[in-house]
C-alpha positions in Angstrom: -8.7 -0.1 18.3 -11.7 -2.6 18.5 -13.4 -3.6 15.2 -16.5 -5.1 15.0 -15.9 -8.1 12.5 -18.3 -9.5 9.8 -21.5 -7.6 11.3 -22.8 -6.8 7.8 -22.9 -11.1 6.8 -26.4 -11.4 8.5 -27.8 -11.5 5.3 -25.8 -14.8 4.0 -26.3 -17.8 5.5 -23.0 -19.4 7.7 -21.0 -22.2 5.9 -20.3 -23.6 8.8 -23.0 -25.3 10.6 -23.7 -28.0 13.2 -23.8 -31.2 12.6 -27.0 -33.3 13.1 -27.8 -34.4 16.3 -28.4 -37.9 15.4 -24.9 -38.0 14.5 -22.2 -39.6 16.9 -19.0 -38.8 18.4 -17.8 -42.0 16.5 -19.2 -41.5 13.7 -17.4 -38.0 13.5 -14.2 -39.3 14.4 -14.9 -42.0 11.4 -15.7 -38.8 8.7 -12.4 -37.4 10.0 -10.1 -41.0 9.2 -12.2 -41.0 5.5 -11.6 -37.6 5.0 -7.9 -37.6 5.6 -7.4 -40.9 3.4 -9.5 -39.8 0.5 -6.8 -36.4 0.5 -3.7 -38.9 0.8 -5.2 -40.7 -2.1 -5.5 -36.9 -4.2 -2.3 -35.6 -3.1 0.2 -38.4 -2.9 -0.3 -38.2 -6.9 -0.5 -34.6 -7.1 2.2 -33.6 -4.7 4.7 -36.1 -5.7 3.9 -34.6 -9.8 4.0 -31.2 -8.4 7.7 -32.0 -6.9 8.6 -33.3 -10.6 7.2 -30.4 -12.9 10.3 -28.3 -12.4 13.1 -30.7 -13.9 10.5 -33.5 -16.5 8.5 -30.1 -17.7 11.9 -28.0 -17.8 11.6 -26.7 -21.5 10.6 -23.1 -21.4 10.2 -23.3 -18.2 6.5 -24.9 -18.5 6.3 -26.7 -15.4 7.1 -23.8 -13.3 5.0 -21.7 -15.5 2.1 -23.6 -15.4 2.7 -23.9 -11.4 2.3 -20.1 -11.6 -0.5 -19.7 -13.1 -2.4 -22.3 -10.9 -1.9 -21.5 -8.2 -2.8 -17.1 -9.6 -6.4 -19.1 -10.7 -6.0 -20.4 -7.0 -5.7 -17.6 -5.3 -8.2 -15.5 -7.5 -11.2 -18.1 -7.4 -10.4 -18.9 -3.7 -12.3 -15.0 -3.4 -15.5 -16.7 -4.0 -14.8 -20.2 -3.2 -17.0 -19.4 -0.2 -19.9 -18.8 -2.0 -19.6 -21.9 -4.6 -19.6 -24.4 -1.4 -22.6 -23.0 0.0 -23.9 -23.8 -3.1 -22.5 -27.1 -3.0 -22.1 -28.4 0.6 -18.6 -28.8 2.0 -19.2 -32.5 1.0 -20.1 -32.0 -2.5 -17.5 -29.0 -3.2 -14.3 -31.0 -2.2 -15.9 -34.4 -4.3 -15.6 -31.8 -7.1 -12.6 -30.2 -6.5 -11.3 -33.9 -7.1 -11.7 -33.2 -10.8 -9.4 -30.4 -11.0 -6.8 -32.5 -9.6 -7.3 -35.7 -12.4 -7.4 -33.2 -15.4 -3.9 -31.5 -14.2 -2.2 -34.9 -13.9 -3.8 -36.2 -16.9 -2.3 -33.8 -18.7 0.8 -34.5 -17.8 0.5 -37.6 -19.7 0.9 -35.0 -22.8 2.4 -31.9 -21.5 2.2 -29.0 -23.5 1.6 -25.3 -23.5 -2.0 -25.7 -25.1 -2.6 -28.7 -22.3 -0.9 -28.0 -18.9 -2.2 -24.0 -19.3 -6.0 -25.1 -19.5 -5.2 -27.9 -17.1 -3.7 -25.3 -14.7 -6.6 -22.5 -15.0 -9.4 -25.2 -13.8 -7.1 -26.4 -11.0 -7.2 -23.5 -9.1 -10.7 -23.5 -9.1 -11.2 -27.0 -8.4 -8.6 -26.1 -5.4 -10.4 -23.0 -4.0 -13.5 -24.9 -3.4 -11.8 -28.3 -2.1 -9.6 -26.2 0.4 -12.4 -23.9 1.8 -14.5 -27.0 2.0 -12.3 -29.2 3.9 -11.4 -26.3 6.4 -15.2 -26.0 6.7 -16.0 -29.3 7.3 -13.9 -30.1 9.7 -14.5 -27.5 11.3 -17.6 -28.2 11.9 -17.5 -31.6 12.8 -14.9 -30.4 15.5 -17.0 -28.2 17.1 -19.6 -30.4 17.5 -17.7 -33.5 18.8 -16.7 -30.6 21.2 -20.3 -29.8 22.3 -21.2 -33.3 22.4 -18.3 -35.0 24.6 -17.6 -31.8 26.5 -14.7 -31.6 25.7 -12.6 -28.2 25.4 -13.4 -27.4 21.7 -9.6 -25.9 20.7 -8.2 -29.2 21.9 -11.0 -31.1 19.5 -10.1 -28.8 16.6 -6.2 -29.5 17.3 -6.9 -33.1 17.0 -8.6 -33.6 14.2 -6.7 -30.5 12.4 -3.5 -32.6 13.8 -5.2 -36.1 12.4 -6.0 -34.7 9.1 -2.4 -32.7 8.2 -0.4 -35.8 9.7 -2.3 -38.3 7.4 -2.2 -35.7 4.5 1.6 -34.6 5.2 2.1 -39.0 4.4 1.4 -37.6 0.7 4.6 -36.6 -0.3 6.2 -39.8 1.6 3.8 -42.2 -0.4 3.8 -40.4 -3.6 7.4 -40.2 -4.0 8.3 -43.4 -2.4 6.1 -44.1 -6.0 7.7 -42.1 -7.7 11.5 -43.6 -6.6 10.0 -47.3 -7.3 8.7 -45.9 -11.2 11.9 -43.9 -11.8 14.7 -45.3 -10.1 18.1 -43.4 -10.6 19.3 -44.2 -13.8 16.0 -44.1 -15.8 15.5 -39.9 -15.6 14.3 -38.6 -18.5 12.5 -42.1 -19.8 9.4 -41.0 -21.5 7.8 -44.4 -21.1 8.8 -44.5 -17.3 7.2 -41.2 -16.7 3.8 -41.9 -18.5 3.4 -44.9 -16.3 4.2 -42.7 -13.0 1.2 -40.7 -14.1 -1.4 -43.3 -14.9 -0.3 -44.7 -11.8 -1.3 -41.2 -9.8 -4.2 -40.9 -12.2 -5.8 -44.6 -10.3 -4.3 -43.2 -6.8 -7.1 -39.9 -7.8 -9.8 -42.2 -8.8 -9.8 -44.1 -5.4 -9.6 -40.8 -3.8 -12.6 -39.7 -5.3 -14.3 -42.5 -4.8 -13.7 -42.4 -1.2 -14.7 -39.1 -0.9 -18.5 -40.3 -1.3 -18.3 -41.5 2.5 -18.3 -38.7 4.5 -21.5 -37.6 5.7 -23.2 -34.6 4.8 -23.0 -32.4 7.6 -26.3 -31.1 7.7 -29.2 -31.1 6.0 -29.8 -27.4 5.9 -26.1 -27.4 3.8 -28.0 -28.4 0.9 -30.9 -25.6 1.5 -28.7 -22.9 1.6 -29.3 -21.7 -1.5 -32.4 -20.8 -1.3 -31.5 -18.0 1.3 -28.8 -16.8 -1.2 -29.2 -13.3 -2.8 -31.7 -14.2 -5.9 -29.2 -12.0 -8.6 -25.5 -13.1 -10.0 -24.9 -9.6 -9.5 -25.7 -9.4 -5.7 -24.0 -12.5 -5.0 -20.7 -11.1 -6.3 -21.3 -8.2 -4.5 -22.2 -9.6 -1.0 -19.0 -12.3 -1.5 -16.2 -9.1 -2.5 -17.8 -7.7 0.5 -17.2 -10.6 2.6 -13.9 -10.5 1.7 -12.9 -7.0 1.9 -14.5 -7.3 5.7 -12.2 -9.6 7.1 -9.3 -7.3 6.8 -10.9 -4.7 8.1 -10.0 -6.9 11.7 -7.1 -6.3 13.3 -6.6 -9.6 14.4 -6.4 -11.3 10.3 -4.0 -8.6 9.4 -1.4 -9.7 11.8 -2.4 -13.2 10.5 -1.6 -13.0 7.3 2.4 -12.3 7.2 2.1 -15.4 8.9 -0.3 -17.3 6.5 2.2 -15.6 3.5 5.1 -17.3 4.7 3.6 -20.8 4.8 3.3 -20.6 1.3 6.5 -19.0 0.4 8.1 -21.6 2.2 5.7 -24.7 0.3 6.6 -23.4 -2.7 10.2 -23.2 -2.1 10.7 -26.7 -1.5 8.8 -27.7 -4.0 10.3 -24.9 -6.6 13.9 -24.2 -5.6 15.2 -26.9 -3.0 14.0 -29.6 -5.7 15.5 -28.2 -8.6 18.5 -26.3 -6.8 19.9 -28.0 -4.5 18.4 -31.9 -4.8 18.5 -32.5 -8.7 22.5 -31.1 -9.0 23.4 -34.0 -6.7 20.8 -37.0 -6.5 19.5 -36.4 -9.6 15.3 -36.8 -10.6 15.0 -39.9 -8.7 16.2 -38.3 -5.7 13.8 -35.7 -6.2 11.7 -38.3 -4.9 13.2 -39.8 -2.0 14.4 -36.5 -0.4 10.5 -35.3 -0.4 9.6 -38.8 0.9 12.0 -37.4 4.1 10.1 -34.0 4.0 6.9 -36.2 3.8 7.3 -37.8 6.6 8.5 -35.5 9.0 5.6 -32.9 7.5 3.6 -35.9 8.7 5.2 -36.7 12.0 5.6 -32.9 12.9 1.6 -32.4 12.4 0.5 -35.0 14.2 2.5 -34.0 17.5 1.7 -30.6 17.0 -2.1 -31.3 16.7 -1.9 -33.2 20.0 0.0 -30.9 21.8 -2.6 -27.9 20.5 -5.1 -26.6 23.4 -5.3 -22.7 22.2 -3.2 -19.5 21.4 -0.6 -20.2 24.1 0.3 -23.7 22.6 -0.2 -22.4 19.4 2.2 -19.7 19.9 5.2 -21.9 21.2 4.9 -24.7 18.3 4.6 -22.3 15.6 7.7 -20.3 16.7 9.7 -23.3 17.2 8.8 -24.6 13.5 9.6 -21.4 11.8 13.1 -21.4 14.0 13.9 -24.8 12.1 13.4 -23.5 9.2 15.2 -20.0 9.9 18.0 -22.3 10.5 18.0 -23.7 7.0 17.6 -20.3 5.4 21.0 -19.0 7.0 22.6 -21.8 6.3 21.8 -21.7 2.4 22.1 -18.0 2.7 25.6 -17.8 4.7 27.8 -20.6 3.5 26.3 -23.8 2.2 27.5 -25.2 -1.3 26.9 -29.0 -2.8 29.5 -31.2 -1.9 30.1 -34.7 -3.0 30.7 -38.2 -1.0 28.3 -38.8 2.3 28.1 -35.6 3.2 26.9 -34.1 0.1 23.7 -36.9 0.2 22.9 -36.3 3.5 23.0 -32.3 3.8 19.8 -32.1 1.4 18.3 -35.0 3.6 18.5 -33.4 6.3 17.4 -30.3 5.2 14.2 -32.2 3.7 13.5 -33.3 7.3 13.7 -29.9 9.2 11.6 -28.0 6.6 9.3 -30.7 6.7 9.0 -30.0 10.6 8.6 -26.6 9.9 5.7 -27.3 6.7 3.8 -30.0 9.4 3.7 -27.0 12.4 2.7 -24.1 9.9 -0.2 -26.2 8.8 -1.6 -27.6 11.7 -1.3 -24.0 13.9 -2.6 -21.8 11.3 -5.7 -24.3 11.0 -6.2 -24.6 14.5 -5.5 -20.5 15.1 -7.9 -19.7 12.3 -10.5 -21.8 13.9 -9.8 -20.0 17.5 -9.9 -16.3 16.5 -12.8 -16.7 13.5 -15.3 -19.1 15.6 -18.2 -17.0 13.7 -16.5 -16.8 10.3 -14.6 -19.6 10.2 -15.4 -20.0 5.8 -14.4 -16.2 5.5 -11.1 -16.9 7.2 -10.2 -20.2 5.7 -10.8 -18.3 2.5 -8.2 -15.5 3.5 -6.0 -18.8 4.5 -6.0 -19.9 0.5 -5.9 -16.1 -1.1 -2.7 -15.3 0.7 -1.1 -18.5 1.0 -1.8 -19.2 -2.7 -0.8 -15.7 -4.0 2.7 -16.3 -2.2 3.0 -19.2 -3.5 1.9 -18.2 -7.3 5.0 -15.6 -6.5 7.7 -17.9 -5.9 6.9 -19.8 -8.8 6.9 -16.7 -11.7 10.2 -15.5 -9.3 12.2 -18.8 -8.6 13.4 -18.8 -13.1 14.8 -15.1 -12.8 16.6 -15.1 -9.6 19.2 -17.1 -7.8 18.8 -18.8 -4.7 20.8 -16.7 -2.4 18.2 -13.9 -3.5 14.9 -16.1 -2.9 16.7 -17.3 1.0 17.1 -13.6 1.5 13.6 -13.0 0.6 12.6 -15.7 3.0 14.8 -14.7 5.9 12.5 -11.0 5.8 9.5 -13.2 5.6 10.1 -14.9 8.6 11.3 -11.8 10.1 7.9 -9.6 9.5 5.7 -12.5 10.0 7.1 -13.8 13.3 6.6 -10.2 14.9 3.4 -9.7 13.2 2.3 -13.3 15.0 4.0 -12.6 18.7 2.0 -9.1 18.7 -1.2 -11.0 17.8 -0.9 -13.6 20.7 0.3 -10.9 23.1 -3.4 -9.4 22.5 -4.5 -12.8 22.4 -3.0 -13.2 26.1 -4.1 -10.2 27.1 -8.0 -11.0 26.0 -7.6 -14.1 28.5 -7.1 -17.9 27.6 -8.4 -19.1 24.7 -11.6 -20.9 26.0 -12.6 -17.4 28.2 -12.2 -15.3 25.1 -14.4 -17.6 22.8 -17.3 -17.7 25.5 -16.9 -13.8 25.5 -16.9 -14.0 21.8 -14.3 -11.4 22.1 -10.6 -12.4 21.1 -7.5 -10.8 21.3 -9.8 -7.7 22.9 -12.1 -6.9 19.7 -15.3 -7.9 19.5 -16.4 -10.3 17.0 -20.1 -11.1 15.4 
């Protein structure tokens, strides 16, 4: 059942490349700490905005609307997000993708259909390109720190994938930690309150951005791509739908993506349907923000452990099965018999909660990072763009499905989720084991028994 993966790219040039020689182990290691600030700065204002939209934009549904519809733009531009950062540079794509974020939180400052909808459809481009070129650049930096120091290159790419989500998992701790000193309980609702929340995440973007200028290029030959692009628009669409039509054509990404699926079906519920159902009915809007800062910090916590721990599909396989049992956990208790209670108890059930699917959020990330990296060494922007369609698209679902159905029905809808992707993901690793370790199977350039480029 071999298939030969991506043979028919030779005509485009690989995003990923190495990095200059001239460059240091240091100085990689520095790119990674900038890197993972400058998306703290972005997304401790857009996360901790995105937890809010449900309840402050709750007339006609616009917040959850507009969610929608980002993150469809998201998962439809994320098809040739590819092709815009070879354009670009990872470097100069994710500096630009930093605009999408400012205008969506900017209008915020005056939310209405004719601004949030606009807002929305340039966000999921800006996203698209900022995603696939942060999974490409660190990527590459990884797996030339790995050359360098000798080191085993799927424990480099743990580590900096477990660096980067740890930092940016401290978004929704920071942000809403903001968000509870800007809105503390008592003030929901205050128009005033909530415009200063967003200028406040509209300086936190700026900074961001600004930071973003620091990391180095990561090679010269980035920027001189272009020229070995196809020279029409016409063949450059064609080549890209054909670069993403490829990939599932491999065994090995079809048993991925249940997987991938479920991490954003499960983003999107916390952010959709544990914030609005079960947190605002009993904290209120400022305890929107300090349950998240719980999630925050355990997303955080979770993905820096994880990363550590990573060294390839083994490791992989046993902290991404434990994170999606914590969260299994949650599902049945939602699904089975939990109902908001009042007194101690009643605060502290959606607090905990917060902290185990925060575990769960921190895993999903860093192992689905690191196992895309493994399997898709020589196609690493093609799979990181499959990473965004699918995990985007799922999320784009929960947010048209979360105003038309209860809760029970979106749990049970997780609870198959888990189900389909967990035995999707064992039978990949079984493969995976039976190709040899990780480090064998790369050298062979044959994971999981197919044959890649």
């Amino acid at each position: 059942m071999a298939i030969d993966s991506m043979d028919t790219r030779d005509e485009e040039t690989p995003l990923v490349v190495d990095v200059s020689e001239s460059e240091t182990p240091k100085n990689r290691t520095r790119d990674v700490h900038i890197l993972s600030s400058a998306f703290l700065l972005i997304f401790l204002a857009y996360g901790a905005a995105q937890n809010l939209e449900t309840t402050v934009n709750s007339e006609g549904n616009l917040g959850t609307v507009s969610l929608g519809i980002l993150y469809v733009s998201f998962a439809f531009f994320s098809l040739f997000a590819s092709l815009v950062v070879r354009l670009l540079g990872s470097k100069n794509a994710v500096v630009l993708g930093t605009t999408g974020y400012w205008l969506y939180i900017a209008a915020n400052l005056k939310p209405t259909w004719y601004t949030m909808v606009p807002a929305s459809l340039y966000m999921g481009f800006a996203a698209s390109i900022i995603w696939v070129g942060e999974g490409t650049y660190l990527t590459s930096i990884a797996r030339s720190h790995a050359r360098d120091t000798k080191l085993h290159e799927g424990t480099v790419i743990g580590n900096f994938n477990g660096e980067f989500w740890a930092v940016f998992a401290l978004h929704q701790f920071v942000g809403n930690m903001i968000t509870l000193a800007v809105l503390p309980k008592g003030t929901e609702g205050s128009t005033s309150n909530t415009t200063l929340l967003f200028i406040v995440f509209l300086c936190s973007m700026t900074l961001g951005t600004i930071l973003m200028f620091f990391i180095r290029k990561t090679d010269d030959k980035e920027e001189k791509v272009s020229e070995d692009l196809p020279v029409s628009f016409y063949s450059a669409v064609a080549s890209r739908l054909k670069s993403v039509i490829l990939p599932l054509l491999d065994i090995r990404m079809l048993l991925v993506v249940p997987l991938i699926a479920y991490s954003g079906l499960q983003s999107a519920f916390v952010w959709a349907n544990y914030t609005k159902d079960i947190v605002n009915p009993i904290l209120g809007e400022a305890g929107v923000g300090g349950a998240m800062a719980v999630y925050g910090a355990f997303d955080a916590i979770c993905s820096l452990a994880a990363g550590r721990l990573t060294s390839g599909i083994k490791s992989i396989t046993i902290i991404a099965c434990g994170g999606v049992f914590f969260q299994a956990l949650i599902f049945l208790w939602l699904w089975l018999k939990y109902s908001g209670t009042s007194g101690v108890l009643g605060m502290v059930y959606p607090l905990l909660m917060a902290a185990l699917l925060g575990i769960g959020d921190g895993v999903l990330n860093t192992q689905i990072s690191a196992l895309l990296a493994l399997l898709f060494k020589h196609d690493t922007e093609g799979a990181f763009a499959q990473f965004k369609v699918w995990q985007s698209s799922a999320i784009a679902v929960v947010f048209f499905l979360s105003p038309a159905v209860t809760l029970q029905t979106m749990v049970a809808i997780l609870l198959v989720a888990i189900l389909v992707s967990m035995v999707s993901f064992l039978f990949l690793t079984v493969k995976a084991k039976e190709g040899g370790n990780g480090s064998k199977a790369h050298k062979r350039g044959n994971v999981c028994g197919y044959k890649g480029k």
